[in-house]
C-alpha positions in Angstrom: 157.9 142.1 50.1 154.4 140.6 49.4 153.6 138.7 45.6 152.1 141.2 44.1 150.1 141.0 40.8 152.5 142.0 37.9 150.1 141.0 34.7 147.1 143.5 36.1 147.1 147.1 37.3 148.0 149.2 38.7 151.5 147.9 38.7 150.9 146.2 34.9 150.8 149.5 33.8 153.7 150.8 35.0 155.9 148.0 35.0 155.9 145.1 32.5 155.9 141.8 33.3 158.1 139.9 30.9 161.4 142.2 32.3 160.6 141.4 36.0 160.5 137.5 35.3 164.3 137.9 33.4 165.1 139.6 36.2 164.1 137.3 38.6 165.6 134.0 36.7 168.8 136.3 36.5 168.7 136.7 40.0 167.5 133.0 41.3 171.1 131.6 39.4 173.5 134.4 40.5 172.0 133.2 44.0 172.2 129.2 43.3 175.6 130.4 42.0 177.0 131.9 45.4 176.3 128.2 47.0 176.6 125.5 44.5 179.4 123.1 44.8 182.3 123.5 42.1 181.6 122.0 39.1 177.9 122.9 39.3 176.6 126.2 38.0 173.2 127.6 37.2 172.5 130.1 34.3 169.0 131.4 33.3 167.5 131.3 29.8 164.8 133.5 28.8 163.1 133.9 25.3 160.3 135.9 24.7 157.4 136.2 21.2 160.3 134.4 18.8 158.1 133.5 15.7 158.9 132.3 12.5 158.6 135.2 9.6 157.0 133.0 7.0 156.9 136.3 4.9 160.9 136.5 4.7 160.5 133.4 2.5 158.3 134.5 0.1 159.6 138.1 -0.9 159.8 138.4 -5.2 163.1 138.2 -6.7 164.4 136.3 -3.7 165.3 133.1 -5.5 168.3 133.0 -7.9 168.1 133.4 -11.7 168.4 129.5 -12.6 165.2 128.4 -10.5 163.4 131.5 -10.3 160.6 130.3 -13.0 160.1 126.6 -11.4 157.3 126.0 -9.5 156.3 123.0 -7.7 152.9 121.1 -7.7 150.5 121.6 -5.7 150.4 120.3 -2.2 149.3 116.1 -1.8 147.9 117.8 1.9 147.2 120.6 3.6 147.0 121.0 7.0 146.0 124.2 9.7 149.3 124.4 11.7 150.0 127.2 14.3 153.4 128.3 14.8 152.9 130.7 17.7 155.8 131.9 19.7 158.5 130.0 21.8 158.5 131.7 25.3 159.8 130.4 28.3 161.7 131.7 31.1 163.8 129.3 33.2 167.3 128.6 35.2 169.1 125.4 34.3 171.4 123.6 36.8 174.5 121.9 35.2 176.8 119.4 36.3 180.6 119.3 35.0 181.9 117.1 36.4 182.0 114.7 33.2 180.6 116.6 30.3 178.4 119.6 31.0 174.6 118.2 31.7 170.9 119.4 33.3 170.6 118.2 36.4 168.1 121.0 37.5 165.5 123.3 36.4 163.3 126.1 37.5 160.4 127.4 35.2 158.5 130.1 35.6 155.0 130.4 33.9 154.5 132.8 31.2 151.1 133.8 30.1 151.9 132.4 26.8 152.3 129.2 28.4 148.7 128.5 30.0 147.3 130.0 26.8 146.3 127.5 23.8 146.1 124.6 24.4 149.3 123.7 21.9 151.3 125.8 24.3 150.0 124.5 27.5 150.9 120.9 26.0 154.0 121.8 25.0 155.2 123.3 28.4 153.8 120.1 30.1 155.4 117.6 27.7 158.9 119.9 28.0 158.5 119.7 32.2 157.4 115.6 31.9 160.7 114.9 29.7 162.6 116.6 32.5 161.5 114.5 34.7 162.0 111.2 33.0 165.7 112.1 33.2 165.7 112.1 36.9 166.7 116.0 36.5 165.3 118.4 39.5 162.5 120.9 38.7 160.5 123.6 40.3 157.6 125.3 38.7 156.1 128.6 39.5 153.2 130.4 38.3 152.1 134.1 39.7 150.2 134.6 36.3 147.1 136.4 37.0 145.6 136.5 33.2 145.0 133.1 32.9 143.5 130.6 34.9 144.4 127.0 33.2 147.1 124.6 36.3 150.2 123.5 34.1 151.2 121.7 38.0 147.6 119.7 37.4 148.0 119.0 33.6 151.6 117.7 34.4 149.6 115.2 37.0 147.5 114.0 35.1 149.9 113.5 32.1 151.7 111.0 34.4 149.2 110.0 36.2 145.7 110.1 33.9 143.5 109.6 37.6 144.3 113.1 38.5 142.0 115.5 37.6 142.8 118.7 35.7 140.8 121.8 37.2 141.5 125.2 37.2 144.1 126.9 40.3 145.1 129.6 42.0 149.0 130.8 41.8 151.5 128.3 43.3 154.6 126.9 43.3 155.9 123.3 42.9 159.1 121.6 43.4 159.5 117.1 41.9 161.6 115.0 42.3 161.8 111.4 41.5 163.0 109.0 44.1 164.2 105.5 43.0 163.3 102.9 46.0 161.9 99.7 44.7 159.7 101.4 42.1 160.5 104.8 40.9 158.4 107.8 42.4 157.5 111.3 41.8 157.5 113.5 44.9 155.7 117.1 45.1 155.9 119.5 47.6 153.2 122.0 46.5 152.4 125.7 48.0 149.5 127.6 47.2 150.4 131.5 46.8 148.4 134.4 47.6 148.6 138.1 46.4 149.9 140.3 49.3 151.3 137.4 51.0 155.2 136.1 51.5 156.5 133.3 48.7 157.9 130.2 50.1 161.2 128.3 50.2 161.4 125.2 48.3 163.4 122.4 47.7 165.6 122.0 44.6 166.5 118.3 43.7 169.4 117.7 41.6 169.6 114.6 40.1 172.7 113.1 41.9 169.9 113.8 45.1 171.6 116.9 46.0 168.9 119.5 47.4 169.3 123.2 47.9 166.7 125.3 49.2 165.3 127.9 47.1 164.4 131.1 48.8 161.6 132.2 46.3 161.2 135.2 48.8 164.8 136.4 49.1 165.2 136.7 45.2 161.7 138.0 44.6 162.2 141.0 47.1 165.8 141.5 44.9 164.1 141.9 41.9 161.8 143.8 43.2 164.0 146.4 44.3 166.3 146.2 41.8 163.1 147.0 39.5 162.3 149.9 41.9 158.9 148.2 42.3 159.1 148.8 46.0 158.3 152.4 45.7 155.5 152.3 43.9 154.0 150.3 46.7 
């Protein structure tokens, strides 16, 4: 089945988005889990608009009796601060064959996560760490909404020569190879609406790769979804 455009409608409207991607990260580790080794194993972790309720702090009579009358001074600073929402949807790869560790991950892009800029920082800072560990990672972004590249930010974040600009969808698989100096290695695929998603490779850090059929468990969700018949 063609990539079709799940934030806009008509499908946007009759489908949402933010159950299709848990679907799909659902179904991309029950398929890494079919043909990974034993003692590796894949799971997905999804979390969607969690935000801090500053209100359930500050509700009267909430405090007990003895310290219900104190009140501190006022602030030495005060600073804006945003505390948005944590929202990412990805599959981790674990190795057990010591203690259970990441050796693998797959994001996909929210909208959330190309938003601010706080956010956009955040996810590129979360993907750069990953990589710093030697740990596998593919990034995919069919987010129609918003137009900021988290594959360019992460770039130029290692590398400050390359220069941010604005992309189309895509999909990115890194690894980092150790020769005589460490290096970062990108295969990168543009994706088009109406057009067939690629197969990418999947580095795990021991320098295992599995191929990763974006196609195969995009057509699954789909159909699981019963997006197929609205086509």
């Amino acid at each position: 089945m063609a990539l079709l455009d799940h934030f806009r409608p008509p499908l946007a409207t009759r489908r949402h988005w933010h159950s299709f991607h848990n679907a799909w990260a659902t179904y991309m580790a029950e398929d890494l889990n079919q043909r990974l080794p034993v003692g590796y194993f894949a799971e997905s972790n999804v979390q969607f608009g969690i935000e801090i309720d500053v209100a359930a702090f500050e509700e009267e009579n909430s405090l007990p009796n003895s310290v219900e009358d104190w009140q501190p001074k006022p602030p030495t600073q005060v600073i804006p601060f945003e505390t948005g929402s944590i929202e990412q949807v990805e599959v981790g790869i674990f190795s057990t064959e010591q203690t259970t560790h990441l050796i693998g991950a797959i994001e996909i892009v929210s909208p959330a996560n190309k938003d601010r800029r706080s956010q956009r920082e955040a996810f590129v800072s979360k993907c750069q760490s990953y990589l710093e560990q030697g740990i596998g990672l593919i990034v995919i972004d069919i987010v129609t909404i918003r137009k900021s590249s988290l594959h360019q930010q992460l770039l130029h974040a290692i590398a400050a020569s390359v220069t941010v600009n604005e992309d189309n969808l895509y999909a990115a698989a890194y690894q980092v190879a150790s020769a005589e100096s460490p290096q970062l290695k990108v295969w990168y695929e543009l994706l088009e609406l109406g057009k067939s998603l690629p197969t990418l490779p999947l580095w795990l850090k021991p320098g295992i790769v599995f191929p990763l059929d974006l196609e195969k468990t995009y057509n699954r969700t789909c159909q699981a979804q019963r997006i197929h018949r609205l086509q």
